[in-house]
C-alpha positions as CSV (number, residue, x, y, z in Angstrom):
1,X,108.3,78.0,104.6
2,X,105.8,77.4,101.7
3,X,106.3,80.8,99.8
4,X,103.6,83.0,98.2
5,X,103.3,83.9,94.7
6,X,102.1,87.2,93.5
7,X,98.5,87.1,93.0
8,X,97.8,90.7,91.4
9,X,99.9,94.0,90.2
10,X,98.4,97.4,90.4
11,X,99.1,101.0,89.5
12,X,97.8,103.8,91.0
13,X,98.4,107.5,91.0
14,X,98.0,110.8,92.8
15,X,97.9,114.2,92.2
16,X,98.2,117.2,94.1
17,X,96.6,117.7,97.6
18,X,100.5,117.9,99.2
19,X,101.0,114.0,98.0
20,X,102.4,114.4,94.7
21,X,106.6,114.7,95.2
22,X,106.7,117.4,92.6
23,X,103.9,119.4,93.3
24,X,104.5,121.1,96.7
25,X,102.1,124.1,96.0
26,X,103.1,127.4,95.8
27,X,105.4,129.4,97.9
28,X,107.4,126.2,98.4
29,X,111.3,126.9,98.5
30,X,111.6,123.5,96.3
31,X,110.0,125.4,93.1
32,X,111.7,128.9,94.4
33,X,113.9,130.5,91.8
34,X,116.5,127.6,91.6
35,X,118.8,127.3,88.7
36,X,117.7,124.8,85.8
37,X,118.6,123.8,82.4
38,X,115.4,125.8,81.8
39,X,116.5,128.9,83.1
40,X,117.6,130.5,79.7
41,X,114.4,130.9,79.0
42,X,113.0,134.1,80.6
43,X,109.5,132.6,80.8
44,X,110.5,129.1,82.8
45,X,112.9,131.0,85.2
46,X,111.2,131.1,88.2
47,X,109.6,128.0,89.2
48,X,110.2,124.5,87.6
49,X,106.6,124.0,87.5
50,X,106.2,126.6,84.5
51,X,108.5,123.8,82.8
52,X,106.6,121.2,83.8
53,X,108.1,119.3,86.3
54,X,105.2,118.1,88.2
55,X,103.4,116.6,85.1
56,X,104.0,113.4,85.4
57,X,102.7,113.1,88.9
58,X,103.5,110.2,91.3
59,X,103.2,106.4,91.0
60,X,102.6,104.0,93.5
61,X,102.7,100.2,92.8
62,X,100.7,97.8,94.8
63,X,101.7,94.0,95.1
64,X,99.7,91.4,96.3
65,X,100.9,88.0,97.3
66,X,98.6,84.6,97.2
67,X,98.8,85.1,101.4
68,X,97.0,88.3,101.0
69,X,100.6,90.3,102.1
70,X,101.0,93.4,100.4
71,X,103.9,95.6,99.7
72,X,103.8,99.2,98.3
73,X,106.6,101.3,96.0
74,X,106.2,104.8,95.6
75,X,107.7,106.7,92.1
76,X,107.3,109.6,89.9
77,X,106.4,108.5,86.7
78,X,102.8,109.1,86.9
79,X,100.3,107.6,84.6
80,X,102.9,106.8,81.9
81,X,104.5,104.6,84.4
82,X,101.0,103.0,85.6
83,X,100.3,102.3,82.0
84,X,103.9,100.5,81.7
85,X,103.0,98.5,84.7
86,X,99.5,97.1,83.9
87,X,100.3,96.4,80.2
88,X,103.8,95.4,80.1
89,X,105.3,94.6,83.4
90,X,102.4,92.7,85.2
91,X,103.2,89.6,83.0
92,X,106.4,89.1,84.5
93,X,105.0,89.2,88.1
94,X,101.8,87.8,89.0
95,X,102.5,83.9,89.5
96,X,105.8,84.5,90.6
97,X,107.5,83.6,93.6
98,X,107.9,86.7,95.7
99,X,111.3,85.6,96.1
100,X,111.9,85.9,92.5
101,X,113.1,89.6,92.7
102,X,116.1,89.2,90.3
103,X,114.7,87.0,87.9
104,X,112.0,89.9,87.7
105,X,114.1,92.9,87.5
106,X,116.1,91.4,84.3
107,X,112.8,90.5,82.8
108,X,111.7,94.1,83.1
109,X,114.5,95.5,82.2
110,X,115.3,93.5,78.5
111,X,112.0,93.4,78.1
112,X,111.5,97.2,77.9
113,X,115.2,98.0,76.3
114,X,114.1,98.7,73.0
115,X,112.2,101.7,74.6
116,X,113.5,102.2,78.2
117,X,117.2,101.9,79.7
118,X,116.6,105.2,81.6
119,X,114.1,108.3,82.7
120,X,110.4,107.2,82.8
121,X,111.0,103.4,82.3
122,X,113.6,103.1,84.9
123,X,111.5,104.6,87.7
124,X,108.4,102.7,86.8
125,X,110.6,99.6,87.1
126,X,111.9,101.1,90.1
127,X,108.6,101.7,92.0
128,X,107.9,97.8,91.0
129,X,111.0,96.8,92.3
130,X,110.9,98.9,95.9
131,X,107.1,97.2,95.9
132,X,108.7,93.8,95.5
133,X,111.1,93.8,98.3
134,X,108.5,95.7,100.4
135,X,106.3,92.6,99.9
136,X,109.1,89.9,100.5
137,X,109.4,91.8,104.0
138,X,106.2,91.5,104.9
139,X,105.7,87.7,103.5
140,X,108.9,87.3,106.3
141,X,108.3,89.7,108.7
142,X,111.4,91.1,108.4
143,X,112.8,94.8,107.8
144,X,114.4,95.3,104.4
145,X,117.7,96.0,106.0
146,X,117.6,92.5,107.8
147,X,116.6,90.8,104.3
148,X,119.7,93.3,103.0
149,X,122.1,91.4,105.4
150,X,121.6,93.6,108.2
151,X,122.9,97.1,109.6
152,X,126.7,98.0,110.3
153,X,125.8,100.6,112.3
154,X,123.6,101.7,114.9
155,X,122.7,105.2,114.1
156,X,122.9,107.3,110.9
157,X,123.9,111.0,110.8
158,X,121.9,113.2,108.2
159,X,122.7,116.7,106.0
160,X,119.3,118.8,105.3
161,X,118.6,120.1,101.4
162,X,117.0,123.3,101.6
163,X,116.9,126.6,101.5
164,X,117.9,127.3,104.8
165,X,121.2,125.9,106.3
166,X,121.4,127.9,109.3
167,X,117.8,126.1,110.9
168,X,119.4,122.5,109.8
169,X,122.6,123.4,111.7
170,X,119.9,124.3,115.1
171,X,117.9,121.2,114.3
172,X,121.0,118.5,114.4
173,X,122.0,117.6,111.1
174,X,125.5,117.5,109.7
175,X,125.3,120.0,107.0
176,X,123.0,121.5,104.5
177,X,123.1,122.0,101.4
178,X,121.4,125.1,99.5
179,X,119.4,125.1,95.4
180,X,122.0,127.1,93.3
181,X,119.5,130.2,92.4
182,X,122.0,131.7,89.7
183,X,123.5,130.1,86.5
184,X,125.3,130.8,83.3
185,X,122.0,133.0,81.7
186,X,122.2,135.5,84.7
187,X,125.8,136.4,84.3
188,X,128.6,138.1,86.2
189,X,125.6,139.7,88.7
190,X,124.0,136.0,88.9
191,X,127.6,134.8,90.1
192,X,128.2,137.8,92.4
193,X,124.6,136.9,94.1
194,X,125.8,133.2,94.4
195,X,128.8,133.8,96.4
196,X,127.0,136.0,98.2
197,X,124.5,133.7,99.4
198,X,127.2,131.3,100.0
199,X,129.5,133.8,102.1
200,X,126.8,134.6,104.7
201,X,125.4,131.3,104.9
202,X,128.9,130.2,106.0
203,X,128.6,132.9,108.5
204,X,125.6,132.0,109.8
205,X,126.6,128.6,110.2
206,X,130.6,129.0,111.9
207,X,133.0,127.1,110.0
208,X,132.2,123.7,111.7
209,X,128.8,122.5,109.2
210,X,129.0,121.5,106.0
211,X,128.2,123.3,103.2
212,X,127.2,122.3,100.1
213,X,125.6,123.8,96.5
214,X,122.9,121.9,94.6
215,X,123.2,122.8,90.7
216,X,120.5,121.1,89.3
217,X,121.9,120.3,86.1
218,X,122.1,124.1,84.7
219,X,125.8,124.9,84.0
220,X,128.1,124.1,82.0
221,X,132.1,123.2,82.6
222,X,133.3,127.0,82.5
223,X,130.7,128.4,85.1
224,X,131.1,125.4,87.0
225,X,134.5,125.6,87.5
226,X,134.5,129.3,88.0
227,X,132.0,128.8,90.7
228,X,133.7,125.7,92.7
229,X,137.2,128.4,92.6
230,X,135.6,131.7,94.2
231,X,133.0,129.2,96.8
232,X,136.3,127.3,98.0
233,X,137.0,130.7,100.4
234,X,133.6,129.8,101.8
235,X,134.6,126.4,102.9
236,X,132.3,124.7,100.0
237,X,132.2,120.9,100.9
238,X,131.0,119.6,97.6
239,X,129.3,120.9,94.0
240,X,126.5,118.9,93.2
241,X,125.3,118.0,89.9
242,X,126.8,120.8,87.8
243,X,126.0,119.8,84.4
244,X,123.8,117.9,82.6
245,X,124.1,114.0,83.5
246,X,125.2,112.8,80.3
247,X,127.7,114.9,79.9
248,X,130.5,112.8,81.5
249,X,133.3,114.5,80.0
250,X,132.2,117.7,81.3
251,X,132.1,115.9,84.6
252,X,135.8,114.7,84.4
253,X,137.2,117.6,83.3
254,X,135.2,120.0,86.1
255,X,136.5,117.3,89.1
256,X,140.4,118.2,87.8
257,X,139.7,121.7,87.7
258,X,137.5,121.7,91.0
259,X,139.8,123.2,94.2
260,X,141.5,120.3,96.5
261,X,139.6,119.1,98.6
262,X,136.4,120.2,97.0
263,X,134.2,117.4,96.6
264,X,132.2,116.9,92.5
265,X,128.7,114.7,93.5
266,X,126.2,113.4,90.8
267,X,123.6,111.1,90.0
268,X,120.5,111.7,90.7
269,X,119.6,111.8,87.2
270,X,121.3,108.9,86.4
271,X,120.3,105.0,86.3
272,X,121.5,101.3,86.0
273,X,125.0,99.9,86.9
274,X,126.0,101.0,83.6
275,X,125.2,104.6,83.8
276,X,127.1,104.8,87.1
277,X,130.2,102.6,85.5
278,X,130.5,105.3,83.0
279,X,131.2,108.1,86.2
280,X,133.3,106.0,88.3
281,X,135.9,104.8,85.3
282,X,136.2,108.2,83.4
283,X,136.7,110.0,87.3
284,X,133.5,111.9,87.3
285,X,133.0,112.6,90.5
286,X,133.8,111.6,94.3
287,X,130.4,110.9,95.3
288,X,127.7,108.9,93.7
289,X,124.3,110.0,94.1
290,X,121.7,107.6,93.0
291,X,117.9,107.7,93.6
292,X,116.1,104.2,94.6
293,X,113.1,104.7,92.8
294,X,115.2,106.5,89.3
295,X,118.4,104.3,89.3
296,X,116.6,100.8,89.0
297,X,115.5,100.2,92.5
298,X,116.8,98.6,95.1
299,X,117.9,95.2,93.5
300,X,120.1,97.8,90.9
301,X,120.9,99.8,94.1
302,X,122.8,96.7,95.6
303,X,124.8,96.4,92.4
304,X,125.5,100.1,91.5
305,X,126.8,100.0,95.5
306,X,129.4,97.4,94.7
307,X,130.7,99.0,92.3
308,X,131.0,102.0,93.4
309,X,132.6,99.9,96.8
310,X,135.5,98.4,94.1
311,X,136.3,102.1,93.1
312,X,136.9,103.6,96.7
313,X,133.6,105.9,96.3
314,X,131.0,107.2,98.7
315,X,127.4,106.4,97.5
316,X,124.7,108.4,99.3
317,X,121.6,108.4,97.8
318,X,119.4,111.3,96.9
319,X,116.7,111.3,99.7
320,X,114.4,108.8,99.2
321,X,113.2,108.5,102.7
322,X,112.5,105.1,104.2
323,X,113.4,103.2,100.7
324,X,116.4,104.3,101.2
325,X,117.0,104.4,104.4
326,X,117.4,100.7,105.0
327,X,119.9,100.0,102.5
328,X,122.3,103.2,103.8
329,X,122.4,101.4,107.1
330,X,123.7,98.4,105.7
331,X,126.6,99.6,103.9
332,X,130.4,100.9,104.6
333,X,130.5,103.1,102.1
334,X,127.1,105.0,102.7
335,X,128.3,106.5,106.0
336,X,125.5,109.4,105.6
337,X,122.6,110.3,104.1
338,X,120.3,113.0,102.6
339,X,116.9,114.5,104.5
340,X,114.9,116.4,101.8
341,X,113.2,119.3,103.6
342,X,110.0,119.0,102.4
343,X,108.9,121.8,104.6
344,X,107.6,124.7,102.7
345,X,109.8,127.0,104.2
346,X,112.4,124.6,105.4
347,X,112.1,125.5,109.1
348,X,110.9,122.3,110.4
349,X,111.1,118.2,110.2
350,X,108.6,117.0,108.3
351,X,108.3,113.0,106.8
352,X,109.1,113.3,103.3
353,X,106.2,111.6,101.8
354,X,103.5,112.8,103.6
355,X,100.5,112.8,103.5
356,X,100.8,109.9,100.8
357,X,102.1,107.2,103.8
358,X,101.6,106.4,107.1
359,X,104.3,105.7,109.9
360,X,107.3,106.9,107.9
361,X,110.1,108.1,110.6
362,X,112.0,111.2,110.4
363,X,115.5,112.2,112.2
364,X,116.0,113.4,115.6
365,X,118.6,115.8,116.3
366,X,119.7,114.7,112.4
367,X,120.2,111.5,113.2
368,X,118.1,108.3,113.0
369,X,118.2,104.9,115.1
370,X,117.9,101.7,113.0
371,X,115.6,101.0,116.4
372,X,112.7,102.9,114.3
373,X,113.5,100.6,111.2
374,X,112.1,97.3,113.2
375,X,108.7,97.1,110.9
376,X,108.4,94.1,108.3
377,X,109.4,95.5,105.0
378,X,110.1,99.6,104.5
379,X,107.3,100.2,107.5
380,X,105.1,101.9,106.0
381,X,101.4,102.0,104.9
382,X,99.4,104.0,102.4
383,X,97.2,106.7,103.9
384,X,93.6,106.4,103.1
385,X,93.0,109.5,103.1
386,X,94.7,110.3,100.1
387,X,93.0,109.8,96.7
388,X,94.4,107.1,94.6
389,X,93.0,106.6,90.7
390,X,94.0,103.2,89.0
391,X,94.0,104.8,85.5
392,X,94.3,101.5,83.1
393,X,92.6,98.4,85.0
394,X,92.8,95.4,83.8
């Protein structure tokens, strides 16, 4: 097969409208008095929006190949990242092979160290990445989880996140997993609410469905550790990202002093093989959380998984939808995954990333068939429909 070189490299991105990730509207449980390193400050408490999470707006990267085949990645980093792509990264791509995906991850990476390694850099270089192996799928008419050696199972069982457990457990999935609303600022009454919330949950769900907490990053050790101790009575499966994601010490300490049995998750926040080497030796956590388009994409994906594979850990990545669906197929030790209830009130299935793309599937009953997966690359297409501003064309 003669293959195609990448012809052109664009960034785009999109606001509002229901197609930016972090910018759900109002009334949306996702931005609905949840417990953030912000929330010491009266004025940011109640929605992360006052704090400015939705500033950065998503960014979707669009690769071309010489056959006119064209693959699509989809990232939050807004027009920083689109600026990063057209001025910095584009040199490394276009006249490439679109086979060259590791050649062109290292470039992008030691070529942006001296101002990138993590955060903004990392998921522009993501959404580049998931466009590159997007592209290589079409150019072969393959599904990424073919080109990714191919599935080791045929169905995949999902937990919801959101705010409302008890409707996950009707629809099918496995568990659910509820925003902490409470942390260290609100005090003995903030943790009496918490285990409150947790108690009749597990009542409303039987003693069957997982349960797990979503901490967003707002405690500290103490209050971590306090909180794992009383939810245990509840049946708490796991604590999820409890402190800040630097803080690896914290980490390691709160996963001795957690209850046995009690699972410690992270990782969302964190990126490269090297960030994650730094929770698996110093015992951070039983579960590694990564996101595709934060942690490096999927060529870093593929690493961070082996490694995590040579220290007996589970990695199930934060939902991501199709990008990373195909890869949890593939794997052992991703026997699950997440479904992000994008829902504004978390009562119902809806795909992820709509309205910004077309044809992306969603679980049934909480589970998906890698049947639905069949499409060349991650399946999916850009909707028209949705407003898309190239910010710094070349």
């Amino acid at each position: 097969m003669n293959m195609p070189v990448i012809k052109s490299v664009k960034a785009y991105v999109v606001r509002g409208g229901g197609a930016d990730y972090h910018d759900q509207g109002n009334d949306h449980w996702i931005d609905d008095h949840i417990s953030t390193p912000m929330s010491k400050y009266p004025q940011f408490k109640q929605s992360r929006k006052s704090f400015g999470i939705n500033v950065l707006g998503t960014l979707v990267v669009e690769i071309e190949a010489s056959n006119g085949d064209v693959g699509i990645g989809v990232t939050t980093a807004g027009e920083i990242g689109a600026y990063i792509v057209e001025k910095h990264l584009a040199r490394f791509l276009e006249g490439a092979r679109v086979t060259d995906i590791e050649r062109i991850w290292d470039q992008m990476y030691n070529a942006t160290l001296y101002y990138g390694r993590k955060g903004v850099v990392l998921n522009t270089i993501s959404g580049v990445d998931l466009a590159l192996w997007d592209l290589l799928g079409q150019v072969r008419k393959e599904p990424v989880h073919q080109l990714l050696g191919g599935a080791v199972r045929e169905q995949m069982p999902f937990y919801a996140t959101g705010a409302r457990p008890d409707l996950a457990r009707e629809m099918g999935f496995i568990g659910g997993k509820m925003p902490l609303q409470y942390g260290p600022s609100d005090g003995e009454e903030g943790m009496r609410k918490n285990l409150e919330k947790i108690r009749t949950m597990r009542e409303r769900v039987g003693d069957d469905f997982w349960l797990m907490l979503d901490c967003w990053m707002s405690l500290d050790v103490n209050y971590a550790t306090r909180l794992a101790q009383q939810a245990w009575q509840y049946g708490l499966k796991w604590i999820e990202e409890a402190l800040p994601p630097d803080d690896y010490w914290g980490y390691a300490e709160l996963r001795k002093q957690v209850p046995q049995g009690m699972l410690v998750t992270t990782g969302e926040h964190e990126a490269t093989r090297w960030g994650f080497r730094m929770l698996m030796e110093m015992q951070c956590c039983d579960i590694i959380q990564p996101d595709v388009g934060w942690c490096g994409g999927l060529t870093e994906l593929i690493k961070i998984s082996a490694l995590a594979d040579a220290h007996n850990k589970l990695v199930v990545p934060h939902g991501s939808s199709v990008y990373s669906y195909h890869f949890v197929f593939t794997r052992h030790n991703s026997p699950f995954a997440e479904f992000l209830m994008m829902d504004a009130a978390a009562e119902k299935v809806v795909p992820m990333f709509t309205p910004l793309l077309l044809d992306e599937p969603v679980p049934v009953n909480g589970r998906l068939s890698i049947s639905v997966l069949d499409k060349p690359g991650f399946g999916v297409r850009l909707n028209p429909e949705c407003q898309l501003h190239r910010p710094f064309e070349r």
